[in-house]
C-alpha positions in Angstrom: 38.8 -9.1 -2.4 37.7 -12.4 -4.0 38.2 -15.4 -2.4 38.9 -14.1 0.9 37.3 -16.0 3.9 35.9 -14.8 7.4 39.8 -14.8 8.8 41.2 -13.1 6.5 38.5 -10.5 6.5 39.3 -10.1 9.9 43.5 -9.9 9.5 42.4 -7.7 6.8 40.1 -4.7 9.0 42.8 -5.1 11.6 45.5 -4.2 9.0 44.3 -1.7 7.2 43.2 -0.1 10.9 46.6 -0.9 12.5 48.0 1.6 8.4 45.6 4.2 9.3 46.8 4.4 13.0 50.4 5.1 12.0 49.1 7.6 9.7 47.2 9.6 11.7 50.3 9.4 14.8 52.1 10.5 11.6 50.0 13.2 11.2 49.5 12.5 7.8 45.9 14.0 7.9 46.9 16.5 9.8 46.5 19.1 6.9 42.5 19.6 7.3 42.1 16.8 9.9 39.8 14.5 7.6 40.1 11.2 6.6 39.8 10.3 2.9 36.0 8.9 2.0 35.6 4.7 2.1 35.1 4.6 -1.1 38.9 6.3 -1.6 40.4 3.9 1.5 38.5 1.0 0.0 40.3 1.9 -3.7 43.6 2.8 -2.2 44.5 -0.4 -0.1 42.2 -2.8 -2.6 39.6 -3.6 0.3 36.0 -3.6 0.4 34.0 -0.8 1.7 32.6 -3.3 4.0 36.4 -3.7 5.3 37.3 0.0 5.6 33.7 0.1 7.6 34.7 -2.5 10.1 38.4 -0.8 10.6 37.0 2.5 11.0 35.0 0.8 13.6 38.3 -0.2 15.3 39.6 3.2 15.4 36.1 4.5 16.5 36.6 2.7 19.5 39.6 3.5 20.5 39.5 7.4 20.4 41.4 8.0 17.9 38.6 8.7 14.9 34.7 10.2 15.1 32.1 10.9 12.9 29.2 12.8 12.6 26.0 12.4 9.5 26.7 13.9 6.3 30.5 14.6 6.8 33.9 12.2 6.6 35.3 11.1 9.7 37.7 13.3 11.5 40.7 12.6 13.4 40.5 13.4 17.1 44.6 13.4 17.4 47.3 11.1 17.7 47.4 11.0 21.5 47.8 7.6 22.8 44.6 6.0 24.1 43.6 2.9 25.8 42.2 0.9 23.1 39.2 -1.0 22.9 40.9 -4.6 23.8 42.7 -3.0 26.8 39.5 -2.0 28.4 37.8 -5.5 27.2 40.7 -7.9 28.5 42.6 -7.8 31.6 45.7 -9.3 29.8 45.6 -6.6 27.3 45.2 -3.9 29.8 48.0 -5.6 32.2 50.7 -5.6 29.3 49.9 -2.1 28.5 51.3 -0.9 31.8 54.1 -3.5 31.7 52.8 -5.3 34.9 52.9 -9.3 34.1 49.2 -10.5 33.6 48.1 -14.2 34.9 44.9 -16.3 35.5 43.9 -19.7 37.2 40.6 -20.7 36.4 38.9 -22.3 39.7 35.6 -23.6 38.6 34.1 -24.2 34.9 30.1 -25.2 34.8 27.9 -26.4 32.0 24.4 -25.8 33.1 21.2 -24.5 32.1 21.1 -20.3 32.4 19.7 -18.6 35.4 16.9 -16.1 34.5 19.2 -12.9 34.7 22.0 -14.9 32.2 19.7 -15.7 29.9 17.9 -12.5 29.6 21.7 -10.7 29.4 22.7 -12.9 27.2 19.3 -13.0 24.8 18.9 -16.6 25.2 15.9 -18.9 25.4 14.9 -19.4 29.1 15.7 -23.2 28.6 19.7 -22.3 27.1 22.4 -24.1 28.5 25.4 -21.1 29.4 29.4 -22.0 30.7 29.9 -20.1 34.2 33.9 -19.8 34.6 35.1 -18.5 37.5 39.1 -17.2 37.1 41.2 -15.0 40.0 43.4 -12.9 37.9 47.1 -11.8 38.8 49.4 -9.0 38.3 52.7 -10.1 39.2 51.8 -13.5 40.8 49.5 -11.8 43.4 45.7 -12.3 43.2 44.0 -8.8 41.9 40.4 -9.3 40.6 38.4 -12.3 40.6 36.5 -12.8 37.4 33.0 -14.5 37.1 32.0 -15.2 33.4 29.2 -16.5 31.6 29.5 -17.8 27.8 26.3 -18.4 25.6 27.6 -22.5 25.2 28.8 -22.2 22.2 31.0 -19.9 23.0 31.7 -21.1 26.7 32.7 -24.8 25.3 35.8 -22.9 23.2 36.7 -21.5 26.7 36.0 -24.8 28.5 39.3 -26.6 26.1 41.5 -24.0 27.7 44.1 -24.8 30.0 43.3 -23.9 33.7 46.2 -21.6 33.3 45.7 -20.0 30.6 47.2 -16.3 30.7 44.0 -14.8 28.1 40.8 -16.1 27.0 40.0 -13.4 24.8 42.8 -14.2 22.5 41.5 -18.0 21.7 38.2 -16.5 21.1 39.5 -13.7 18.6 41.4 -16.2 17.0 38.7 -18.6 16.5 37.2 -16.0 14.7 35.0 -14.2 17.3 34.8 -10.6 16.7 34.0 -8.1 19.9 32.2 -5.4 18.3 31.1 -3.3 21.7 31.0 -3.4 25.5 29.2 -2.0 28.1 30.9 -1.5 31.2 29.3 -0.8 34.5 31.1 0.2 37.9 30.8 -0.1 41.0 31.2 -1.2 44.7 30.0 -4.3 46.0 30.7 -6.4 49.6 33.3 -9.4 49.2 31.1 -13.1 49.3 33.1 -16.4 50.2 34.2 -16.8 47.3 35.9 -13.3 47.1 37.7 -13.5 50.7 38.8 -16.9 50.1 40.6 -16.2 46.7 41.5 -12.9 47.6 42.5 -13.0 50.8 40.1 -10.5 51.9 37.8 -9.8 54.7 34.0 -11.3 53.7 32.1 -8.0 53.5 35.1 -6.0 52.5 34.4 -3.5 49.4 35.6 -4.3 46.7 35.5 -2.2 43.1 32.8 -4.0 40.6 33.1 -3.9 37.0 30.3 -5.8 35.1 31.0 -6.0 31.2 28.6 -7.1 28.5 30.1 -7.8 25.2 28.6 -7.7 21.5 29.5 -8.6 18.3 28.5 -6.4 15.0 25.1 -7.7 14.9 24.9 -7.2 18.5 24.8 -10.7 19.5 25.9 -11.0 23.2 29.1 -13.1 23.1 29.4 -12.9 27.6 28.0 -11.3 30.6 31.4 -11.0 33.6 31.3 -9.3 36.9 35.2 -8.7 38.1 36.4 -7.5 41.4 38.9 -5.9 42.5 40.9 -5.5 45.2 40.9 -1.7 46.6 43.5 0.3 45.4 44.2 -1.9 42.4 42.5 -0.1 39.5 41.2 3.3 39.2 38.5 4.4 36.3 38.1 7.7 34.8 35.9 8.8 32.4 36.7 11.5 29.7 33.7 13.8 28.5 33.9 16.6 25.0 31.5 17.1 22.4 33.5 14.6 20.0 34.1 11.6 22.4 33.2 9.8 25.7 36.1 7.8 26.8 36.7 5.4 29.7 40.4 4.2 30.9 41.3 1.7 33.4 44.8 2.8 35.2 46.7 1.0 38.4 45.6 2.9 41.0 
């Protein structure tokens, strides 16, 4: 549509996604489980093709849709699955299961990136990156400590929040930030100082790793986190068929 700017492209996408998601829990394609072709979608609701792309996207990503070359997308069902902001922000995950999410950031630097940030984040070795160290709460008690690092021009956005500050990810996707894909990788590692200090652990105590590396649609890395959990906070499973791989994160 003419005259539309980069926010409302984006409030448009997530529309037209959020109209497609009640259609399909409708079961509206449920006749030959197809959606109609972009072209149609993109006449139907007046978007561009380019829009119907980026919501399909969306839906991609959070189960519900799949694709494969030469044929229109098909609906996988209407089950409900965790979506793709659940599994990128604690706060989204933590209202999900109705506990009450919180965050106090401890420690915000501005300094020039260490040779394993800049080469996650696809900077030049002499780029300045914001390191923001938050514990996380469900419920008031201290769950997961969360070590971040922004390219700057993202990490100065994050720098203006207030120390308490419930979500970061919702400033950024309001300031017109779009996460596109994330890569999550899981595992155990020993509490440092840090950890036992803000988490009232043991130093050395396992504690459950999850290291996420988020995109945008040209696959520009937007951050690089490692979070840790407390045991027997979170559990992950992941969900294998021909159509779909899916992870979830669940309170263990």
């Amino acid at each position: 549509m003419a005259g539309v700017g980069r926010d409302g492209s984006q409030a448009q996408f997530r529309e037209l996604a959020a109209n497609l998601r009640e259609a399909i829990v409708s079961g509206a394609f449920a006749h030959d489980g197809r959606l109609p072709s972009e072209a149609s979608l993109a006449e139907e609701h007046g978007v561009s093709r380019g829009t119907v792309r980026q919501a399909m996207a969306l839906l991609r990503a959070n189960g519900l849709v799949t694709s494969r070359r030469g044929t229109r997308r098909v609906v996988l069902g209407a089950a409900r699955t965790q979506s793709f902001f659940e599994l990128l922000s604690f706060t989204h995950w933590a209202r999900s299961i109705g506990d009450e999410p919180g965050g106090r950031t401890v420690d915000v630097q501005h300094r020039q990136a260490l040779p394993a940030e800049y080469e996650q984040l696809q900077l030049e070795p002499d780029s300045s990156v914001y390191r923001v160290l938050r514990v996380r709460t469900l419920s008031r008690v201290p769950v997961m400590l969360e070590r971040t690092v922004y390219p700057e021009s993202i990490g100065r956005l994050i720098a203006e929040q207030p120390r308490d500050a419930v979500s970061h990810t919702g400033p950024l996707t309001d300031a017109g930030i779009v996460f596109a894909d994330v890569t999550h990788t899981i595992d155990l590692c020993p509490a440092d100082a840090d950890d036992a200090l803000l988490l009232s652990c043991s130093e050395a105590a396992p504690l459950l790793r999850e290291r996420r590396r988020a995109t945008d649609p040209t696959g520009r890395p937007l951050l690089s986190s490692d979070d840790r959990f407390l045991p027997g906070i979170v559990s992950f499973t992941v969900h294998n068929s021909a159509q779909q791989t899916a992870l979830s994160r669940r309170r263990a």
